[in-house]
C-alpha positions as CSV (number, residue, x, y, z in Angstrom):
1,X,-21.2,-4.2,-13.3
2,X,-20.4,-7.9,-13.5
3,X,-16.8,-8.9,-12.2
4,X,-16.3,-10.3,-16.0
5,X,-16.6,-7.2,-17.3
6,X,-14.3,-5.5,-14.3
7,X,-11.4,-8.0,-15.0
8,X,-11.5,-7.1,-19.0
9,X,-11.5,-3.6,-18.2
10,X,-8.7,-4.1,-15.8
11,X,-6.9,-6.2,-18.0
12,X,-5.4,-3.6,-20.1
13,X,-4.0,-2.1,-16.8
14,X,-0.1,-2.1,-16.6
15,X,1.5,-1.1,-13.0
16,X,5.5,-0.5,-12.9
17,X,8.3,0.9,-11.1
18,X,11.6,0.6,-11.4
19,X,11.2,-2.2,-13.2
20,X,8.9,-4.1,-10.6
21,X,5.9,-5.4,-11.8
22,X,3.2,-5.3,-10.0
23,X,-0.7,-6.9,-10.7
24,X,-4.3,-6.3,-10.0
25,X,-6.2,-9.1,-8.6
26,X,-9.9,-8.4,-8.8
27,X,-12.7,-10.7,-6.8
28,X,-15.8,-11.0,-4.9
29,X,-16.0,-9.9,-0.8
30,X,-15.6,-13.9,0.5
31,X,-18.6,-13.6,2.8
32,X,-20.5,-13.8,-0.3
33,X,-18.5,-14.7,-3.4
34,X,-21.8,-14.4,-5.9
35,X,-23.0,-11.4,-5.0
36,X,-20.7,-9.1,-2.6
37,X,-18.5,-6.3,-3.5
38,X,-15.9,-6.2,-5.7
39,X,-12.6,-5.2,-4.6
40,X,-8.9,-4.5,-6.4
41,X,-5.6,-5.5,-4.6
42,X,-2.3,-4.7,-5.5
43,X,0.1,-8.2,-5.6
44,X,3.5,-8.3,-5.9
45,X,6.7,-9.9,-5.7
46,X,9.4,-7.9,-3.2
47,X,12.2,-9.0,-0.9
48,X,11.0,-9.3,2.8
49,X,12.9,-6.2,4.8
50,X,13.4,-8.8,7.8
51,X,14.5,-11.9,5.7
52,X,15.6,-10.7,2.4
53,X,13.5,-13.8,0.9
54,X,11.4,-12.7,-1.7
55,X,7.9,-13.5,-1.3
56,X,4.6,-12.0,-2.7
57,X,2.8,-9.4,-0.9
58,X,-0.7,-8.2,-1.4
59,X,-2.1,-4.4,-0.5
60,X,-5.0,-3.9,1.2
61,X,-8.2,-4.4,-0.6
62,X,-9.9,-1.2,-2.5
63,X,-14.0,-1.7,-2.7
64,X,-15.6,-0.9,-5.7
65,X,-19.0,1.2,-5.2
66,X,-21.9,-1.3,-6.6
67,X,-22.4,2.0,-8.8
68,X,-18.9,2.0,-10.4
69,X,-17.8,3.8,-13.2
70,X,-14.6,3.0,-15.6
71,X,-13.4,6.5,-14.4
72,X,-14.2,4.9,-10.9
73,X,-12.0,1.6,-11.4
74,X,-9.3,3.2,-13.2
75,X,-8.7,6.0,-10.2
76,X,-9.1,3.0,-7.8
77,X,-6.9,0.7,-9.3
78,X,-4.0,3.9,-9.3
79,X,-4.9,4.5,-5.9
80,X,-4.4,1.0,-4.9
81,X,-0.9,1.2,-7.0
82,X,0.5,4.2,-4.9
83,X,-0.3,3.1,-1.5
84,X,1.5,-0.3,-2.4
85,X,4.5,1.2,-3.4
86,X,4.7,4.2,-1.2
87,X,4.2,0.7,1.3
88,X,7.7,-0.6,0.0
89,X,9.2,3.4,0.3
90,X,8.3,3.5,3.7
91,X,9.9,0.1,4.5
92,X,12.6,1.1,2.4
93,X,13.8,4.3,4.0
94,X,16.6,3.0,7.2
95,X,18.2,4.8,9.8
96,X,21.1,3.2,11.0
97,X,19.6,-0.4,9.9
98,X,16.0,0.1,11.2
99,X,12.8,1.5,9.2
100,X,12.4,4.4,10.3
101,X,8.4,5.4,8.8
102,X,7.5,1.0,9.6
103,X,4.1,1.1,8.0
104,X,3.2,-2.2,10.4
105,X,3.3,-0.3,13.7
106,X,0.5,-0.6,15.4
107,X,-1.3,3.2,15.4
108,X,-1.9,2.8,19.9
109,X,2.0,2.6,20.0
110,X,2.3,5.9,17.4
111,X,0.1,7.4,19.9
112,X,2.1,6.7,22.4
113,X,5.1,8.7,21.3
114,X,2.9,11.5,19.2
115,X,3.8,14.2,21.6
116,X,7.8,13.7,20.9
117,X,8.4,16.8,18.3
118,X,10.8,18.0,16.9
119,X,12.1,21.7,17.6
120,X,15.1,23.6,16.4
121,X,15.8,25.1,20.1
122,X,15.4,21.4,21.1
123,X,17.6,19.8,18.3
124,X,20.3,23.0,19.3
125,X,20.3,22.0,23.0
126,X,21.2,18.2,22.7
127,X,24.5,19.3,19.8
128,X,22.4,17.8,17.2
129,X,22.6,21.0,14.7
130,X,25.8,22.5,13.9
């Protein structure tokens, strides 16, 4: 499918929340901007959760099969939607000032603390449950 014809199909796409709006930029892979795969990304305009500036932010880029379907782009584009916003939930959600799910910490350190669960007997013993 020609990227023309992706971007009209795309164009009657609308993605909101809360009264955010957020768009779909479609191009070409840049190693190859004639011929390489297209991809979506998610852009949008958000308040930084360091700065409070607002800036625009861009998801991560969603390739499209050389094979694509409508159906295909459609459930794409969605997909592309919810991890963007789900992005701004996790940054969103603060324990005492800090984010506590920080979608930007690097998976080695997440590693690093994996084997820290959680336990009710655990949770009992240091007076956190009542």
């Amino acid at each position: 499918m020609k990227i023309e014809t992706v971007k009209a199909f795309c164009s009657y796409i609308t993605m909101s929340v809360f009264g955010a709006a957020f768009q779909l930029r479609i191009e070409r892979d840049c190693k190859d901007t004639i011929n390489g795969r297209i991809f979506l990304q998610v852009t949008y305009e958000a308040p930084c959760t360091k700065t409070g500036d607002i800036q625009t932010w861009h998801g991560r880029k969603w390739y499209l099969s050389e094979h694509m379907t409508y159906d295909e782009i459609v459930k794409t584009a969605y997909a592309a939607f919810e991890a963007a916003v789900k992005h701004e939930v996790m940054e969103g959600f603060k324990f005492d000032g800090k984010v506590v799910f920080n979608p930007h910490v690097n998976y080695e350190a997440l590693l690093s603390i994996t084997d820290n669960e959680v336990s009710r007997a655990a949770a009992e013993l240091s007076g956190v449950l009542m």
